[in-house]
N, C-alpha and C positions, 0 to 999 in steps of 0.2 A: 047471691044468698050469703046469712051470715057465717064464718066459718064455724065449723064444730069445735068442741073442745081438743079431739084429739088434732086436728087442721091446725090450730094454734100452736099446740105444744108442738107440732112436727117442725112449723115452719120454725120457731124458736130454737128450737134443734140444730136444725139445718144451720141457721145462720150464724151461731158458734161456731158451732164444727169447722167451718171455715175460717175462724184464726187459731187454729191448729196450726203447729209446724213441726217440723222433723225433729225428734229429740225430746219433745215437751214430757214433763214430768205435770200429771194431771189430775185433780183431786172432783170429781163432780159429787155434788149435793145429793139428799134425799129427793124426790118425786121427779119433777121434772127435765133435773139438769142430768140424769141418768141416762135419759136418750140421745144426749150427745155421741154418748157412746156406738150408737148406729149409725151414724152419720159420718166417723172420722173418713177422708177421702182417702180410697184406695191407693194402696202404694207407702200411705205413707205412715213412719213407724208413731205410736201417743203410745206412752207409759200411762194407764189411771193406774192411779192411787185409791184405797179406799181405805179409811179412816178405819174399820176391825182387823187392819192386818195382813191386806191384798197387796200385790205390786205388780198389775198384767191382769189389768180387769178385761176381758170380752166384752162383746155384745151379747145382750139377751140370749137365752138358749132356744131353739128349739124345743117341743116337748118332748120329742126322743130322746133329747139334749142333756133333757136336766139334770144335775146332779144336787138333790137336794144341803150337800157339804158345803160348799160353793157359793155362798152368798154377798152380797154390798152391807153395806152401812144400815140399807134400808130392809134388812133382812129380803130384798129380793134375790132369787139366784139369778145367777148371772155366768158367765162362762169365761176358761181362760185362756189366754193364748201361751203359746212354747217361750219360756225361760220364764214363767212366774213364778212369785215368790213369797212365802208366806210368812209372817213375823206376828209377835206380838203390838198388842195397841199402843204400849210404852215406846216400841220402835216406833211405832206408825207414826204418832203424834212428835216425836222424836225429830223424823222428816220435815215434818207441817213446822212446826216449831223452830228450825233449823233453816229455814230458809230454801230447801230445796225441792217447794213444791214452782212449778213455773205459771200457772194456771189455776183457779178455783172457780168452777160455774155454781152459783148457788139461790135454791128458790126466795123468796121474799114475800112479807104482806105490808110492808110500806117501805120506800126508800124515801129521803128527804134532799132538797138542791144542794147537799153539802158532801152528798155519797155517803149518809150517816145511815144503815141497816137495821131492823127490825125484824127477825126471821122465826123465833123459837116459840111465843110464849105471846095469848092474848089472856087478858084479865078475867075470871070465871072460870075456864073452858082447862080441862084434864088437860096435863102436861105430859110430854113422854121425854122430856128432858132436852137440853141445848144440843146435844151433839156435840160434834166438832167444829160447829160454824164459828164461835168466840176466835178459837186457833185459825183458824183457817183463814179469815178476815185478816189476820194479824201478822201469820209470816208466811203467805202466800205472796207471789210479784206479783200478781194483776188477778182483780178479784172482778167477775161477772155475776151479774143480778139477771135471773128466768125468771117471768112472772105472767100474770096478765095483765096488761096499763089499767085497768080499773076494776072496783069490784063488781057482783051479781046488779047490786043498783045502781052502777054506772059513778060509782062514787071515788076521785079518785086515790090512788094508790104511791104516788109519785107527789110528797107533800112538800110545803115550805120547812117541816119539822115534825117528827117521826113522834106519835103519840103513844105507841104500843112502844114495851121495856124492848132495851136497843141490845145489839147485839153487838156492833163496832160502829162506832162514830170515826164518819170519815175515811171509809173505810173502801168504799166503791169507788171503782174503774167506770164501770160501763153497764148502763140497763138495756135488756134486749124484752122488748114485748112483741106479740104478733101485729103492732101497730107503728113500732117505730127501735129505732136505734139510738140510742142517745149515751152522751159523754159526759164524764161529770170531772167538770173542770176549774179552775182556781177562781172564775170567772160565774159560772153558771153550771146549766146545763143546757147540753150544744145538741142541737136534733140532727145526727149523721144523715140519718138514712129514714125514710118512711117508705113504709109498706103498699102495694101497687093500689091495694084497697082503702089505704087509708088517703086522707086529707090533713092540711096544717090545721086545720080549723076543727077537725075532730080531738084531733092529737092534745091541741093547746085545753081545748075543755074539757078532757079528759086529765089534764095534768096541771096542778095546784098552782107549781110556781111557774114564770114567763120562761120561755124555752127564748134560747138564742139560736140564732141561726147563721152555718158558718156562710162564706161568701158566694153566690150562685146559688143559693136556696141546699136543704136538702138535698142528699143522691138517693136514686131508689135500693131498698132492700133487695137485696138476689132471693132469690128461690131458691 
């Protein structure tokens, strides 16, 4: 059966969370890159960041939990752990801007084979403003694209050249969809990993430009 929306975003989730590593200083996006946050693997210490002024982002609260003060970027609450730290946005962006973020997971509606970003703003449709993705894209070390591989009509999302106003050219690391893992490289774009469900043959007509493939075909996505 096909996956649910929220099936998607988990497994998306999921397979972040796992290039976490001890120490990471960490900035996740509006909507979807949020639940990375549930997913960091026991044990081990992630600084999030979040762009109004957080440093010791939790996971979701409970609703005995919640503390309506307490919120993300994406005016969700959210919860915090022991030694957080609360600044203004001038700090915050300060960090991003600074070079000391280690990580940025961030949502998308097109990426193009060059890792050039489109995140903020489609033509016609009310704006609620860029965010932080401009900065973020820019002096983040390694910048992660959440998304879906295509849209509602199967149309893809993953283009030769980004048609909606861009957010950073050249700017992507690495796209994660519930269909595949992919690299974005001096070369191409490299399809790490595909999903248990998916096919190369899905993948590839789901996605604009030719995917390269490294030696020994794709590895599969962990769960």
């Amino acid at each position: 059966m096909p996956l649910t929306d929220e099936q998607k975003r988990e497994r998306i989730a999921r397979r972040i969370a796992r290039e976490l590593r001890d120490g990471y200083y960490v900035n996740l996006g509006i909507g979807m890159p949020t639940l990375v946050a549930n997913y960091v693997p026991q044990g081990m210490e992630v600084i999030l960041q979040s762009e109004n002024g957080m440093l010791g982002v939790g996971p979701y609260p409970l609703e005995s939990e919640v503390d309506p003060d307490l919120i993300n970027a994406g005016k969700e609450t959210v919860s915090e752990l022991r030694g957080t730290s609360y600044f203004s946005s001038a700090d915050s962006f300060a960090m991003i801007r600074g070079g000391h973020v280690d990580l940025t997971v961030l949502g998308a509606l097109q990426v193009d084979e060059k890792g050039t970003l489109a995140n903020w703003a489609i033509p016609g449709k009310m704006l609620k403003g860029m965010g932080g993705a401009m900065d973020l894209v820019a002096g983040a070390k390694r910048v992660f694209v959440t998304m879906e591989h295509a849209t509602r009509d199967n149309k893809p999302k993953i283009l030769k050249k980004c048609s909606l106003p861009l957010t950073g050219v050249e700017v992507v690391d690495h796209i994660v969809t519930e269909l595949a893992w992919i690299d974005v490289t001096p070369e191409g774009l490299l399809l790490r990993e595909l999903a248990p469900d998916a096919t190369l043959e899905q993948v590839q007509s789901l996605t604009e430009p030719k995917l390269l493939l490294p030696l020994g075909g794709p590895g599969k996505m962990p769960q």
